[in-house]
C-alpha positions as CSV (number, residue, x, y, z in Angstrom):
1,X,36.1,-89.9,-33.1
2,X,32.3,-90.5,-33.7
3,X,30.7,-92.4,-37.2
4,X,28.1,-90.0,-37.4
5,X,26.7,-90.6,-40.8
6,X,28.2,-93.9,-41.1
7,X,25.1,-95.7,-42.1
8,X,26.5,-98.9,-43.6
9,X,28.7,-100.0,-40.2
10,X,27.4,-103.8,-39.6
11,X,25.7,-104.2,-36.8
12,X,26.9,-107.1,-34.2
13,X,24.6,-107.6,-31.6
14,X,25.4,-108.2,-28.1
15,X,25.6,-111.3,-26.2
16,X,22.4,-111.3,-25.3
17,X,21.3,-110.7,-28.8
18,X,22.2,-113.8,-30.0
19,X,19.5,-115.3,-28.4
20,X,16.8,-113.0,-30.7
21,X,17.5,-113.5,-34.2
22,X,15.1,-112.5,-36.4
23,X,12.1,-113.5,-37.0
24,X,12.1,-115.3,-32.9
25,X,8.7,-114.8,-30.9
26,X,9.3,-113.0,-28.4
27,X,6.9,-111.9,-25.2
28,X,7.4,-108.3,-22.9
29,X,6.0,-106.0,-20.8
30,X,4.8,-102.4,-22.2
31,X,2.9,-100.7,-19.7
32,X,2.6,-103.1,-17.1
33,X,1.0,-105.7,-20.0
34,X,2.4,-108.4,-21.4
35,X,2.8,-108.4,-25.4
36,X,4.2,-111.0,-28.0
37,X,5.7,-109.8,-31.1
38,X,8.0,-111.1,-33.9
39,X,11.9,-109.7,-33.9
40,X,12.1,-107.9,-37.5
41,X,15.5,-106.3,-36.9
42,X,18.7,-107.1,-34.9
43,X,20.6,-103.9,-33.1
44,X,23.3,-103.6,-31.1
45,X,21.9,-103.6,-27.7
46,X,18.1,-104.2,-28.6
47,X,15.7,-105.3,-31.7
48,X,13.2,-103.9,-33.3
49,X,10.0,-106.0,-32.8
50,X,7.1,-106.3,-35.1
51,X,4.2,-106.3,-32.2
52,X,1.3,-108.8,-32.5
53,X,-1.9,-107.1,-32.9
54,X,-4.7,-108.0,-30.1
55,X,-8.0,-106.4,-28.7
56,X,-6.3,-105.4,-25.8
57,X,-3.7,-103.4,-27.2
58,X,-5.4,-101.2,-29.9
59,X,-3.9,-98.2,-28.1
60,X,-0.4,-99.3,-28.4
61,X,-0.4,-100.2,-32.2
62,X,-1.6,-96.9,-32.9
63,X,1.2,-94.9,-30.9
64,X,3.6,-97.3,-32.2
65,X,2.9,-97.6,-35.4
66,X,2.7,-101.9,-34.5
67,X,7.0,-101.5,-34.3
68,X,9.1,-100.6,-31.0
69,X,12.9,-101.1,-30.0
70,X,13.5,-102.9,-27.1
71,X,16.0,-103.9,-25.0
72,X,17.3,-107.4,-25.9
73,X,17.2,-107.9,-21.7
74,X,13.6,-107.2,-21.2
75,X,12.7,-109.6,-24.1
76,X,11.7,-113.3,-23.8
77,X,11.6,-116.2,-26.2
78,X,8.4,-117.9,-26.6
């Protein structure tokens, strides 16, 4: 049986999301480049990160909105 609709289910993150709680620095690679950001928002399997605004990376903050879910395993503490 599926919790579709659901909304108030507490999340537990995974073991490897105990490592990002929020508000970590965290680095990653989007695109080939390497971006830091600030994890806003724990998820099950990933975290919503808060990505740190740079000259090089105008492009992305625009498409993104400066937010984008990623996989607790392809993130790094700073």
């Amino acid at each position: 049986m599926s919790n579709f609709g659901n909304f108030n289910r507490p999340v537990e993150p995974s073991a490897e999301g105990d490592l990002f709680t929020v508000d970590t620095q965290v680095t990653f690679l989007m695109h080939g480049q390497p971006q830091t950001g600030i994890i806003t928002k724990q998820l099950n399997n990933s975290a919503v990160v808060e990505i740190d605004e740079n000259s090089d990376n105008t492009d992305l903050m625009v498409k993104s909105n400066g937010v984008i879910v990623i996989n607790y395993k392809k993130l790094k503490k700073i």
